[in-house]
Each structure stands twice: as structure tokens, then as C-alpha cells.
C-alpha positions as CSV (number, residue, x, y, z in Angstrom):
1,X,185.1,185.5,58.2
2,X,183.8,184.2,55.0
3,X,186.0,184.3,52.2
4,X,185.8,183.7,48.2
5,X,189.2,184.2,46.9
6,X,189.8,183.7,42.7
7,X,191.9,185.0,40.4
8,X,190.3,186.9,38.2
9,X,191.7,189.3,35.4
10,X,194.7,189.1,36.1
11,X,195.2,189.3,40.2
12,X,194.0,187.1,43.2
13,X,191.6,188.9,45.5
14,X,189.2,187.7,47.9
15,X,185.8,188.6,49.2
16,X,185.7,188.7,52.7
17,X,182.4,188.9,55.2
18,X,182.3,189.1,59.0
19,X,180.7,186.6,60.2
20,X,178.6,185.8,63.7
21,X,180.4,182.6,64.9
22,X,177.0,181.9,66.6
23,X,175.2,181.4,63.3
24,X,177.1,178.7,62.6
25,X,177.7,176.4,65.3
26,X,176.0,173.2,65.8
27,X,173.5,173.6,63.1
28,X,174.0,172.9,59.1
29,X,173.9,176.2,56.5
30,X,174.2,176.9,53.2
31,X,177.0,178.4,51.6
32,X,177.4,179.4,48.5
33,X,179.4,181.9,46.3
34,X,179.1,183.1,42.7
35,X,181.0,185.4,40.0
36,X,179.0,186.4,37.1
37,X,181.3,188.5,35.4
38,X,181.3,192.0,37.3
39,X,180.1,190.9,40.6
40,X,181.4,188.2,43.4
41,X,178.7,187.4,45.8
42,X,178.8,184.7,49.0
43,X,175.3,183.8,50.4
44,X,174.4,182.2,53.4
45,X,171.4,180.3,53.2
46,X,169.9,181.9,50.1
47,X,170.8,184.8,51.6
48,X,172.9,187.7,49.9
49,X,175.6,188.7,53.0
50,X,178.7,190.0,50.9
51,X,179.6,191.3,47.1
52,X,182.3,193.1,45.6
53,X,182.7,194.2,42.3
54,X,185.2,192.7,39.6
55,X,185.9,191.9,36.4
56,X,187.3,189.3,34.2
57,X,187.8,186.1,33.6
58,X,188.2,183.5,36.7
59,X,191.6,182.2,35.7
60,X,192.7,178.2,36.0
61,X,196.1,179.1,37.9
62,X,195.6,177.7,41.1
63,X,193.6,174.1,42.7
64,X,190.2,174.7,43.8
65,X,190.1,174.5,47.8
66,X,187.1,174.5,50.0
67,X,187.8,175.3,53.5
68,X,191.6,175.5,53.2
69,X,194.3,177.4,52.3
70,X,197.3,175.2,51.0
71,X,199.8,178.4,50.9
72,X,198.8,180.0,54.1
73,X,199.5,178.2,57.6
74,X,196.1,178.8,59.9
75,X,193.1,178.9,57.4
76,X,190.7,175.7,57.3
77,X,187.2,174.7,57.9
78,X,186.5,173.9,61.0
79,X,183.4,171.6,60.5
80,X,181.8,169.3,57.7
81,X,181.1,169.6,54.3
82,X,178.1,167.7,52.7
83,X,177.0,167.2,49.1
């Protein structure tokens, strides 16, 4: 899966889409994920797949990580980042 994990007002959640491991091997895509206030979002090559609905601030508690997750053995990117 996909996941955009922040805490926001208050208490750490996550977004998380099911994925198609297919559509990403061996090829470069786009990801990207944004919070405007009432709604998380993750698209995949300008494409919407995911949203949830939350509210609140983002809150500065914890380091930003992309494609890792320091406190839980077993999650990382499995790939390349670029730009």
C-alpha cells in the first residue's frame, strides 16, 4: 500500500491505498500527497487514488520520512526517489 501518515489535530493517522504492485515496477511515477485542511489526498501520476477526511492542524511532532518508517521494523521504499 500507499500510505500518508501526519499528525493532525491532535492524533497520528494514516491514509492508506491498495496498490497494484504492477504499476509500479520498472517504470518511474508520480507520487504525491496533500492536506488542505479537511481532506488528505495521495495521487499517482496526477491521478486522485485515495482521500480521507480530517481536520486540523498538521502538527511538527515527529521528522518528515519518505519511504520509511523509523519506529516500525519492515516499512521502506523499495526503489528510488528523484527530485
Amino acid at each position: 500500500s500507499v500510505s500518508f501518515g501526519a499528525n493532525i489535530g491532535g492524533g497520528y493517522n494514516e491514509l492508506d491505498v491498495s496498490i497494484q504492485t504492477s504499476d509500479f515496477l520498472n517504470k518511474w511515477v508520480h507520487l504525491a500527497a496533500t492536506y488542505d485542511g479537511s481532506t488528505k489526498k495521495i495521487f499517482k501520476d496526477g491521478v486522485l487514488i485515495g482521500s480521507q477526511a480530517a481536520t486540523g492542524n498538521i502538527l511538527p511532532t515527529s521528522i518528515l520520512g519518505i519511504g520509511y518508517a523509523a519506529d516500525i521494523n519492515g516499512e521502506f521504499l523499495n526503489g528510488q526517489l528523484d527530485e
